[in-house]
C-alpha positions as CSV (number, residue, x, y, z in Angstrom):
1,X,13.9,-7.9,5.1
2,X,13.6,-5.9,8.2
3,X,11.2,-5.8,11.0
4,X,10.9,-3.4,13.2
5,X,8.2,-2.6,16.3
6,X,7.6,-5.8,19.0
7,X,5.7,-8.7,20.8
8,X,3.3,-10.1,18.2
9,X,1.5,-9.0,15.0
10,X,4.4,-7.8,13.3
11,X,6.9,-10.3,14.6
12,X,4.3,-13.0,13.8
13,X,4.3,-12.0,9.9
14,X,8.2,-12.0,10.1
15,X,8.1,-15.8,11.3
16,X,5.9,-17.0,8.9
17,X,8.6,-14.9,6.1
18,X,11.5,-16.6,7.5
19,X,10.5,-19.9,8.1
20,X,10.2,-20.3,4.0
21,X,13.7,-18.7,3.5
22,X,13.2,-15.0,3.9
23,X,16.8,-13.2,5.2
24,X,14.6,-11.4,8.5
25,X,16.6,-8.6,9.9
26,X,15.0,-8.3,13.7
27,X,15.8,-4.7,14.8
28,X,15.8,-4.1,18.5
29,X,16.2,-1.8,21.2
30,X,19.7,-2.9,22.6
31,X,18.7,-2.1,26.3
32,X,15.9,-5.1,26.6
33,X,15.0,-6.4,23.3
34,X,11.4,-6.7,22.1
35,X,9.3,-7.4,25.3
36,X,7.9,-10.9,24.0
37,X,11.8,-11.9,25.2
38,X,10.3,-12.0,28.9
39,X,6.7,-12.8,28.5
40,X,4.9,-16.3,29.3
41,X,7.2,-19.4,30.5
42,X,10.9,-18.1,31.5
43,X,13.7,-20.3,30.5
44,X,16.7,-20.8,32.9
45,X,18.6,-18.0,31.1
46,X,15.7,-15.4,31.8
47,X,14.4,-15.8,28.2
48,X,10.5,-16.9,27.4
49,X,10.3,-19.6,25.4
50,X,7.7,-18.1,23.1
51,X,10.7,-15.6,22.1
52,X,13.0,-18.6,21.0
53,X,9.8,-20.2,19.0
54,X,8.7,-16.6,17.4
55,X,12.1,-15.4,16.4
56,X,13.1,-18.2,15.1
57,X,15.2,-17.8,12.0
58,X,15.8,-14.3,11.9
59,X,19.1,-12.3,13.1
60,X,19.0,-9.9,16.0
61,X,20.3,-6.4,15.4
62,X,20.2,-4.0,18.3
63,X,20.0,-0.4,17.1
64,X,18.6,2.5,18.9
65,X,15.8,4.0,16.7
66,X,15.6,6.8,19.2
67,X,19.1,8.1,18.1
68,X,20.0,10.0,15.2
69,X,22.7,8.0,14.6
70,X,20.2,5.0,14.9
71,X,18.2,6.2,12.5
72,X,20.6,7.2,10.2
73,X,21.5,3.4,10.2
74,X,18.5,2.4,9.1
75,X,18.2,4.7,6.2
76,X,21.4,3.8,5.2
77,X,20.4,0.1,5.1
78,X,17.5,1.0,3.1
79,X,19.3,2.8,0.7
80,X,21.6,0.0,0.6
81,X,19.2,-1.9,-1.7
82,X,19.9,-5.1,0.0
83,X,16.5,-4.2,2.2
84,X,13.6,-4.9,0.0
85,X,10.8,-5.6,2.5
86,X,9.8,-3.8,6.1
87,X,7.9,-4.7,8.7
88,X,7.1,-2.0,11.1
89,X,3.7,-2.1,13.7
90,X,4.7,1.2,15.8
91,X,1.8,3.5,16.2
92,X,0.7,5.1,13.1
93,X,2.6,9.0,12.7
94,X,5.8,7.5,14.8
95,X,7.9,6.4,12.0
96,X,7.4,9.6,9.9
97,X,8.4,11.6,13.4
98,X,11.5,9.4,13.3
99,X,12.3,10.4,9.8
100,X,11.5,6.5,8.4
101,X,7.9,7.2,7.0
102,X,7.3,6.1,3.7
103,X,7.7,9.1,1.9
104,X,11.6,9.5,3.0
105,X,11.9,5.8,2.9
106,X,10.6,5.0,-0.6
107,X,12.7,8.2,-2.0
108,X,16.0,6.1,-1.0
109,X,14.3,2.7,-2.3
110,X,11.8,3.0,-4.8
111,X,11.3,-0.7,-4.8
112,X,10.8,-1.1,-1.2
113,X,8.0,-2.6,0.1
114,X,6.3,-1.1,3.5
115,X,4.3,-3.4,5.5
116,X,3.1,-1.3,8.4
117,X,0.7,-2.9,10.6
118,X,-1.3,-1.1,13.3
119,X,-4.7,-1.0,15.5
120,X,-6.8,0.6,13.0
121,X,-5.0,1.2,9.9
122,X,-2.6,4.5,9.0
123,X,-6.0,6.8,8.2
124,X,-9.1,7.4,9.8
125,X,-10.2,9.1,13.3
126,X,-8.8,6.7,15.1
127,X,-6.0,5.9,13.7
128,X,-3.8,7.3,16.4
129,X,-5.3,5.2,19.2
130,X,-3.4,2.6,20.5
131,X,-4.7,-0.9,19.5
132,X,-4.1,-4.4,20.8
133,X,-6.1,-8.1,19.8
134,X,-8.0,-7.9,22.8
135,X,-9.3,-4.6,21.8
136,X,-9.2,-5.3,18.0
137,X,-11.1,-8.4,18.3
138,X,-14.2,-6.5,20.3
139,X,-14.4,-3.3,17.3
140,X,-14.3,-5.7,14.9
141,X,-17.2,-8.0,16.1
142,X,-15.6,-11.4,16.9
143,X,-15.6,-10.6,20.9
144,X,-19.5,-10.2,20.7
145,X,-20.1,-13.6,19.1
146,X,-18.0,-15.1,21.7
147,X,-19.1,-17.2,25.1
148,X,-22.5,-18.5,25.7
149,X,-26.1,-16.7,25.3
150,X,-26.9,-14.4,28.2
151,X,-23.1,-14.2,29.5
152,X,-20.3,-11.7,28.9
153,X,-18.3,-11.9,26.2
154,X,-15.4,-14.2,26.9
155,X,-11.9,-14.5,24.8
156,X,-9.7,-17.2,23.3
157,X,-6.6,-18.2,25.3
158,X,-4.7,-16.9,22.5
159,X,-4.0,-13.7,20.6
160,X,-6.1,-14.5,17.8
161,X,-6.4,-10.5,16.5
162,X,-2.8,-10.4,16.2
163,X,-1.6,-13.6,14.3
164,X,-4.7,-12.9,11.9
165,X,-3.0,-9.9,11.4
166,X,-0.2,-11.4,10.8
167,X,-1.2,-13.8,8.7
168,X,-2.6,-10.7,6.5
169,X,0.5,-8.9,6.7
170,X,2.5,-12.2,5.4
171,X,0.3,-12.3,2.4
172,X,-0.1,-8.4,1.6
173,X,3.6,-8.8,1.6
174,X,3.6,-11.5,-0.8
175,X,1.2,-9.7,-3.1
176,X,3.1,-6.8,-2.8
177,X,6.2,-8.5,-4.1
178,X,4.7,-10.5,-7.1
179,X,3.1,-7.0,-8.4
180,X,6.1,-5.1,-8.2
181,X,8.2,-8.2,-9.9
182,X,5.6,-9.7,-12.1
183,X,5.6,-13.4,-13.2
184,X,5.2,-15.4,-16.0
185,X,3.3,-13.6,-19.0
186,X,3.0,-10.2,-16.5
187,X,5.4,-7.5,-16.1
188,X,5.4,-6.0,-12.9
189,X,5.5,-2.4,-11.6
190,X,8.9,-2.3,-10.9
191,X,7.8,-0.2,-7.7
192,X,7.3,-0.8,-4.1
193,X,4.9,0.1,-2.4
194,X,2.5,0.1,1.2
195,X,1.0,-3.0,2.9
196,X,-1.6,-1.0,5.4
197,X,-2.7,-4.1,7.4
198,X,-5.2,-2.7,10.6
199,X,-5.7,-5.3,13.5
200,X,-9.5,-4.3,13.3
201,X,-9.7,-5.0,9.7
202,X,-8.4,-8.7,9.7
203,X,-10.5,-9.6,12.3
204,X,-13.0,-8.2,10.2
205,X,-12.5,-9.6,7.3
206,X,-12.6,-12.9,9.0
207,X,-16.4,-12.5,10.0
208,X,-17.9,-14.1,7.0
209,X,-21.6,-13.7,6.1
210,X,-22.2,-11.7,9.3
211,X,-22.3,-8.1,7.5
212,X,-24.6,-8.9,4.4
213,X,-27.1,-10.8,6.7
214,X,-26.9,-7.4,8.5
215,X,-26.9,-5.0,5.6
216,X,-29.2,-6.9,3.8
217,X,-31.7,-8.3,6.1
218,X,-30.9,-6.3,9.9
219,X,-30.0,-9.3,11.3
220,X,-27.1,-9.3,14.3
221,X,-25.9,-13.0,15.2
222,X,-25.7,-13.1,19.0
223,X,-23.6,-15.0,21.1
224,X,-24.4,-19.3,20.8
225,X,-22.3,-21.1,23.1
226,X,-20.3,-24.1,21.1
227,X,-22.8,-24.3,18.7
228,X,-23.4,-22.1,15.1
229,X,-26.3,-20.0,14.4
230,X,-27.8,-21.2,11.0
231,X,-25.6,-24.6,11.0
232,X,-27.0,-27.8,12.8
233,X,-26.1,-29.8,14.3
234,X,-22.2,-28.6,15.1
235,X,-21.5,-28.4,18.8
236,X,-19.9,-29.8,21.8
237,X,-21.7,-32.4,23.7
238,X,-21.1,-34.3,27.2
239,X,-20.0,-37.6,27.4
240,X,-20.5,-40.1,30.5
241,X,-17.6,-39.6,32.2
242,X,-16.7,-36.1,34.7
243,X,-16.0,-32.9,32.2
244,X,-15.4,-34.4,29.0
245,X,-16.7,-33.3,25.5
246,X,-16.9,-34.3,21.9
247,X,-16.8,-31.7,19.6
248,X,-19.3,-32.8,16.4
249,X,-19.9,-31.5,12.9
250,X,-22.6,-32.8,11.2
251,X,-24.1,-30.6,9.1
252,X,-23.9,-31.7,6.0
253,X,-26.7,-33.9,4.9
254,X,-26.1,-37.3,4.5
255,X,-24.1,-36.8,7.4
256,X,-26.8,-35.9,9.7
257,X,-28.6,-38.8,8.1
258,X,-25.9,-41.1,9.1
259,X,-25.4,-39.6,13.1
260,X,-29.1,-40.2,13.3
261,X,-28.5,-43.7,12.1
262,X,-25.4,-44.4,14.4
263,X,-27.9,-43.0,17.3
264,X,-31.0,-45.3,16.6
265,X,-32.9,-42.2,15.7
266,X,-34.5,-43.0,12.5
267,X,-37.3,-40.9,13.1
268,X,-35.2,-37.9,12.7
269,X,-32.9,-40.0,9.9
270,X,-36.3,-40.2,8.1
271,X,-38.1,-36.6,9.1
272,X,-38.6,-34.3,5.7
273,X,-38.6,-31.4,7.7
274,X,-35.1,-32.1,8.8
275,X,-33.9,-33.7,6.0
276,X,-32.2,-30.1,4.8
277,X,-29.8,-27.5,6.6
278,X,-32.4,-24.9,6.3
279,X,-35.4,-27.3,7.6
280,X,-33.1,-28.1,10.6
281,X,-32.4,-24.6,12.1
282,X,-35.7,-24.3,14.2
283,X,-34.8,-27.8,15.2
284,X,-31.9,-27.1,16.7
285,X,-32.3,-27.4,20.4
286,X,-34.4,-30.4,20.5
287,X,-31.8,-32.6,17.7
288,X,-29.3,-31.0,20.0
289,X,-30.8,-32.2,22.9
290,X,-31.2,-35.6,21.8
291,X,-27.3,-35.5,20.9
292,X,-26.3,-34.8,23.8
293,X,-28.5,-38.0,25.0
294,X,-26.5,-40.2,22.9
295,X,-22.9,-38.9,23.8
296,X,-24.1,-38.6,27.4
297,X,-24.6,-42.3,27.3
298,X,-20.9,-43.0,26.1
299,X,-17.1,-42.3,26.7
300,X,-15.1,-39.9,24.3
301,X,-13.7,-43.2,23.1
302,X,-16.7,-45.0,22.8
303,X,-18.4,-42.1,20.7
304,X,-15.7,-41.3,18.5
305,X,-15.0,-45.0,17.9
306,X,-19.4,-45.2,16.3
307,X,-19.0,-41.7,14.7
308,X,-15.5,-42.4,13.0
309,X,-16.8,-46.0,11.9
310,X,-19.8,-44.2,10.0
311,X,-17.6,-40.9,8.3
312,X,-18.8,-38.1,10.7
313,X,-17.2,-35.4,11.8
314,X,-16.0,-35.7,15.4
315,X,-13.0,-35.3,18.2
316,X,-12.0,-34.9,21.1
317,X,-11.7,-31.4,23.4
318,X,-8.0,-31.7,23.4
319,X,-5.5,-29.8,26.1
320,X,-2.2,-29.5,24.3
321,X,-0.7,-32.2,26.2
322,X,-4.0,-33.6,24.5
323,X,-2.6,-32.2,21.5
324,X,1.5,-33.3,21.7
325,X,0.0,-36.9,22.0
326,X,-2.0,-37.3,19.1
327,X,-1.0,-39.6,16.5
328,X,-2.0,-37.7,13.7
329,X,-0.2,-34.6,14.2
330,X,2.7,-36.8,15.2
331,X,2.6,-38.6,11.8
332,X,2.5,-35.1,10.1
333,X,5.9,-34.2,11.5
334,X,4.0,-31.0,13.3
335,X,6.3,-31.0,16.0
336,X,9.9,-29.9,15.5
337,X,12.3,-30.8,17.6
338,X,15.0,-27.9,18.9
339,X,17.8,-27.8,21.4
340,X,18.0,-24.3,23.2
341,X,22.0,-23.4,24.0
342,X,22.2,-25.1,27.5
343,X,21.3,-28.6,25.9
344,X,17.7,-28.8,26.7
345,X,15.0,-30.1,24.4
346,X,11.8,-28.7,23.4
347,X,9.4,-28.9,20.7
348,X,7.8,-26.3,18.4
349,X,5.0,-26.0,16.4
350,X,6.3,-27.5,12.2
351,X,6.1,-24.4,9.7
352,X,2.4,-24.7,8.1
353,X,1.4,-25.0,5.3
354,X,3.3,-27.7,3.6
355,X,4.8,-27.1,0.6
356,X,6.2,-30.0,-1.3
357,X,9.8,-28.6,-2.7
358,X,10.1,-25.7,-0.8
359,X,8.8,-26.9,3.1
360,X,9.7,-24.5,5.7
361,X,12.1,-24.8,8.3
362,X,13.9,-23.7,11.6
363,X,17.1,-23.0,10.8
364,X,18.3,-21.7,14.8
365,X,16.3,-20.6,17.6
366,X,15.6,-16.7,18.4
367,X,18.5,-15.6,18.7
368,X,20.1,-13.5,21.9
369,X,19.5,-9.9,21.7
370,X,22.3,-7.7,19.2
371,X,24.0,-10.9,18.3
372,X,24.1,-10.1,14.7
373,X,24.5,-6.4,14.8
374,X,27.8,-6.3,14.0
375,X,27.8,-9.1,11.0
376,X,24.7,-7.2,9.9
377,X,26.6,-3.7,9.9
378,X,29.5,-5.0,8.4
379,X,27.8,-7.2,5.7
380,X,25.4,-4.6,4.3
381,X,27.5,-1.4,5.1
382,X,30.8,-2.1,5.1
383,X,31.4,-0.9,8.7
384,X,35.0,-1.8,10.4
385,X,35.2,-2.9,14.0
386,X,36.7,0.9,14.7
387,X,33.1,2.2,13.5
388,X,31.2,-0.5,15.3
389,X,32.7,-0.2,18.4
390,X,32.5,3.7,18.2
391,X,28.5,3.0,17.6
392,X,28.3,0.7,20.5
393,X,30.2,2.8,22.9
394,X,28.1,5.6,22.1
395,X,25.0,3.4,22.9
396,X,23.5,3.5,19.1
397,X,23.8,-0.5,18.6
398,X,23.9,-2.9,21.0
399,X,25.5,-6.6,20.7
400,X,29.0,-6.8,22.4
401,X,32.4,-5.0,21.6
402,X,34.9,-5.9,19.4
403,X,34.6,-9.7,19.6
404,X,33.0,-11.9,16.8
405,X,29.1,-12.7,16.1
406,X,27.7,-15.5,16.4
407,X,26.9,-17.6,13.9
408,X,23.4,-18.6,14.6
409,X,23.1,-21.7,12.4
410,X,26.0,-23.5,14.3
């Protein structure tokens, strides 16, 4: 597979590919790599350590798309028919000006599969406009529902447009594949064909029941703090001591019945009106009030220790030093231990989800920039170190002179 374009939608869907065993051909510009090499925390060595978590598993090839020659390797790798899958989140219109648009791509692989990810899809009026998760996440209505009621908009602290998109991409991949290879008791096309994944759109598609309440009724949610419009009680409440939270979620019914209980509130256990999802809504701020009595009255500990004992949903706000402590994900094996080349340990985020024979894995770090050009090259098109170095010396490919690869899983 090859994946082209930078930072994080694209190279995000890649990740997810390779840690369950896809081959993930990086391509690079071999004068500074994708940018995500310098964003965020800076190793020692100059390189972020998000880079070493994100390209994890795949091989670095630096090639120059803005050469001919560049180019020309590219098709040739296609045409190869050891390429089956691509990855590309340029601006829609710049891989067709480049020569490597579907149309001249598909002609040299019929079975490939085109995974082309973008602001706002390859068609439409604004198609050409660049597009990033900040902006995605505001056209596609998730910014609006998010911060409290009366105050701007606010964001998440991470890129949640982009690994949606992502995740989409993974899966249109996937898709793709099984259709055009069939399975048991279904023949497949036996044709490739494009995965048009829009930044916009998969935030979108994430917004649940907002549109037909809309369409069907007029109704816009509005902005509700840590709470949910139409689900109560779910929230964050205070607890006794300085700026700490519980985060609880007990909207189902018998588990309302059963916070009411562990709160000495009876009369709302017992209330018909409340006894039901629906007859709770217009309740909301005063059983939210009342809530927030309780936990105000308590430490984190001492409220998650009553709500755990009765089966309701509860936990702690946790930082992510919060979150590298807790026993949970620690008995999950969610943190995967990694050594980066100067000898110095980190941890990364286990592959999710977990699959019982086939688990995923981190087989090396992201890798330096261009260290597998050459291996690539010669592996896939039979280049000689005469051809290579005439590539690299005319600045087409990037990766070192005549000297060896590395091998990345040493």
């Amino acid at each position: 597979m090859l994946e082209l374009g930078s930072l994080i939608a694209g190279p995000f869907a890649g990740s997810m590919l390779a840690s369950f065993g896809a081959e993930v051909i990086k391509v690079e510009d071999p004068g500074a790599g994708d940018p995500l090499r310098k964003w965020r925390k800076l190793h020692a060595d100059g390189t972020s350590l998000w880079w070493r978590s994100m390209a994890r598993n795949k091989r670095s090839v630096a090639i120059d798309l803005r050469t001919e020659q560049g180019r020309w390797l590219i098709q040739n790798l296609i045409a190869s028919r050891r390429v089956d899958v691509l990855i590309e989140n340029f601006r829609p219109g710049r891989m067709e000006a480049w020569g490597l648009g579907w149309e001249a791509l598909s002609a040299l692989e019929p079975r490939l599969i085109m995974v082309r990810i973008s602001g706002y899809g390859q068609t439409g009026p604004k198609a050409q406009l660049p597009g990033f998760a900040n902006v995605a996440e505001a056209v596609a209505g998730l910014r609006y529902l998010t911060g409290e009621p009366g105050r701007p908009p606010v964001r998440s602290g991470v890129s949640l447009g982009d690994t949606i998109s992502g995740l989409h991409a993974a899966f249109g991949a996937l898709a793709a594949v099984q259709a055009r290879d069939g399975g048991p008791g279904r023949k497949g096309t036996g044709r490739g064909q494009v995965v048009d994944v829009a930044l916009t759109e998969s935030v979108f598609n994430m917004l649940e029941s907002l549109l037909p309440e809309y369409s069907a009724q007029g109704h816009v949610r509005q902005r509700s703090g840590s709470k949910l419009e139409g689900v109560v009680p779910t929230g964050t409440y205070p607890c006794r001591e300085p700026d700490t939270w519980v985060a609880i979620g007990a909207n189902s019914d018998s588990m309302f019945r059963r916070l009411m209980e562990v709160m000495g509130r009876e009369d709302l256990r017992d209330d018909p009106q409340l006894a039901q999802n629906h007859g709770r809504v217009p309740h909301a701020d005063r059983l939210d009030a009342a809530i927030a009595e309780w936990t105000g009255s308590k430490t984190v500990a001492e409220a998650l220790a009553e709500l755990d004992a009765v089966k309701v949903a509860a936990g702690p706000i946790h930082s992510i030093a919060d979150v590298s402590r807790d026993p949970q994900f620690r008995a999950r094996e969610m943190f995967e231990a990694a050594e980066l080349p100067d000898g110095t340990r980190l941890e990364l985020p286990a592959h999710a989800p977990r699959l019982s024979e086939t688990p995923g894995r981190t087989r090396w770090l992201g890798p330096d920039l261009g260290v597998d050009t050459r291996t690539v090259l010669r592996e896939l098109l039979g280049f000689d170190d005469a051809a290579l170095d005439e590539l690299h010396e005319a600045g087409v490919i990037g990766g070192g002179a005549a000297e060896a690869d590395a091998d990345p899983s040493s």
